[in-house]
Every structure is written in structure tokens, then in C-alpha cells.
C-alpha positions as CSV (number, residue, x, y, z in Angstrom):
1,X,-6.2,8.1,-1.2
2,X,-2.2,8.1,-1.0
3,X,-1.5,5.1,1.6
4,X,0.7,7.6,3.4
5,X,-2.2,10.1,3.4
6,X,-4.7,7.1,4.4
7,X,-1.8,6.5,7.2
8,X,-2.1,10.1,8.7
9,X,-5.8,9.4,8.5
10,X,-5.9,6.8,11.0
11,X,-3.8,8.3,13.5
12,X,-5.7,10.8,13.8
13,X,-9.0,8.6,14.5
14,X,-7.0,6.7,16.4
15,X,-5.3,9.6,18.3
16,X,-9.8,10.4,18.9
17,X,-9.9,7.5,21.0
18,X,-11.5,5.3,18.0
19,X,-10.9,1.8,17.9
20,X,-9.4,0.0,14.8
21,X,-13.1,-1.4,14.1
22,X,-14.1,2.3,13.7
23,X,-11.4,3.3,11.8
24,X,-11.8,0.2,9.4
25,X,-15.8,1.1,9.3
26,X,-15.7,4.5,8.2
27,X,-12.5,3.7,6.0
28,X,-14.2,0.6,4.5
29,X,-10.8,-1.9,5.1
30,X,-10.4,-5.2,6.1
31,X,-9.0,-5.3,9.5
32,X,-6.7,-8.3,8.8
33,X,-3.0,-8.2,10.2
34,X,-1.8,-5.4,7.9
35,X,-4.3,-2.8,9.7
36,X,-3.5,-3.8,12.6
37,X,0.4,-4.0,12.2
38,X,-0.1,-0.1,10.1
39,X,-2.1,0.9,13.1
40,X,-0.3,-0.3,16.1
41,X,2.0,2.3,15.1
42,X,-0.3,4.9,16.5
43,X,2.1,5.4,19.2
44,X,4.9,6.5,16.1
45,X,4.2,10.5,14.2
46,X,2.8,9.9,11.4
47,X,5.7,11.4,10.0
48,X,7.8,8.9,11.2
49,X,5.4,6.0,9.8
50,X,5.8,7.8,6.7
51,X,9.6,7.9,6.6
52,X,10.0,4.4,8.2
53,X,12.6,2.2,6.5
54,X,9.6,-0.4,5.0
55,X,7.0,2.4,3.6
56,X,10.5,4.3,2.4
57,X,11.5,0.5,-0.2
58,X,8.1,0.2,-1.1
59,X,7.9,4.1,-2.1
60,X,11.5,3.1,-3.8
61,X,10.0,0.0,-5.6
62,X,7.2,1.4,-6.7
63,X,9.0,4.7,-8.0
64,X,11.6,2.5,-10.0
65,X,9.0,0.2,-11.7
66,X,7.3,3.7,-12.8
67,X,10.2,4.1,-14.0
68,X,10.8,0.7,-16.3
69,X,7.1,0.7,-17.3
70,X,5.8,2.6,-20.2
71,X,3.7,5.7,-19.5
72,X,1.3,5.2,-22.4
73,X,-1.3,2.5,-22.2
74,X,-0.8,1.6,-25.8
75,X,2.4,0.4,-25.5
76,X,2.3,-1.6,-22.1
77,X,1.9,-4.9,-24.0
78,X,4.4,-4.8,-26.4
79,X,6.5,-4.3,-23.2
80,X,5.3,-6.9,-21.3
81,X,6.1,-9.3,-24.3
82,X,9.6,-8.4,-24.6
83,X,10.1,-8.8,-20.9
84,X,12.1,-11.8,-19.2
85,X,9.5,-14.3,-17.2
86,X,11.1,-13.5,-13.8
87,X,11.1,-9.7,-14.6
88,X,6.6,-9.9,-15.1
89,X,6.8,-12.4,-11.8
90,X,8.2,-10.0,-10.2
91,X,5.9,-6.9,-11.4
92,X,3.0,-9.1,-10.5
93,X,4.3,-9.9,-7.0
94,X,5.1,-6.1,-6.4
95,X,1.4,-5.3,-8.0
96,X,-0.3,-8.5,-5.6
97,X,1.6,-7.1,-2.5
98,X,-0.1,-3.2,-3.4
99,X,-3.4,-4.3,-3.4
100,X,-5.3,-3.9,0.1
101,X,-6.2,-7.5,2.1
102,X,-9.5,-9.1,0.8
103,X,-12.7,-8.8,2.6
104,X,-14.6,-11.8,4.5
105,X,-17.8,-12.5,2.9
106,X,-20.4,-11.8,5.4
């Protein structure tokens, strides 16, 4: 699920009178501080969280490494390889930052 769409989705639990345990329960997502800040912002349209100026430079960072990266598989290596060091740091920090918040061991 798009985070955008996945955004829209817990408003609208939210909106239900869930509480951000439920909506991480049936959802299946850590409740660390990223939930909770993406969340708190029940109170905003989910068309506003959407459009908001931090989901609107990630959408624009993630759009322009789609555009430096090659399309075909095959070919990602070789690209990789005739990248600059600081250029794959920062692909990997931009890759680290998309991944959702690790789960506790129970």
C-alpha cells in the first residue's frame, strides 16, 4: 500500500474512534514515534497530510532518484559502480529512511 493511501487509511480508523493500537494491530506497524507523529495528524484532511510540505520532498526525492536509477535490474550494478561514494551514501540513507520502523521482539 502507497504511504499516502496507507495515510488516508488511518484517518479513517482513526476518524471511527479507534485508537492508534488498533490502527497499528490491524495495519500490522510498529507504533514507534513515526505512527504516532503520521497519526496525530488526524485532526489535518488527509488531503492536506498528503500535500504537506514533508510528504511533498520525500514524494520529490524519491521521484528524482527514480529518475537517476536505471529501470532495468540488469544494469543497476554497473551503475552503482560508476557512482561517486557520497552519491550510494546518499541513495542508502534515502532507502534506510523509506523503510517502516522495526518491530520489538515480543
Amino acid at each position: 500500500m502507497h504511504p499516502a493511501d496507507q495515510f488516508e487509511a488511518f484517518v479513517t480508523i482513526i476518524d471511527q474512534g479507534k485508537s492508534i493500537i488498533d490502527v497499528a494491530a490491524r495495519f500490522n506497524v510498529c507504533v514507534g514515534l513515526s505512527d504516532n507523529t503520521c497519526l496525530e495528524l488526524r485532526a489535518m484532511s488527509a488531503r492536506s497530510a498528503i500535500d504537506c510540505k514533508a510528504t511533498k520532498a520525500f514524494e520529490d526525492k524519491r521521484e528524482s532518484w527514480g529518475e537517476r536509477i536505471p529501470g532495468d535490474p540488469d544494469q543497476l550494478y554497473s551503475w552503482c559502480l560508476d557512482q561517486h561514494t557520497d552519491m550510494l551514501i546518499n541513495l542508502l540513507a534515502f532507502l534506510a529512511a523509506s523503510l517502516p520502523a522495526p518491530r520489538r521482539a515480543q
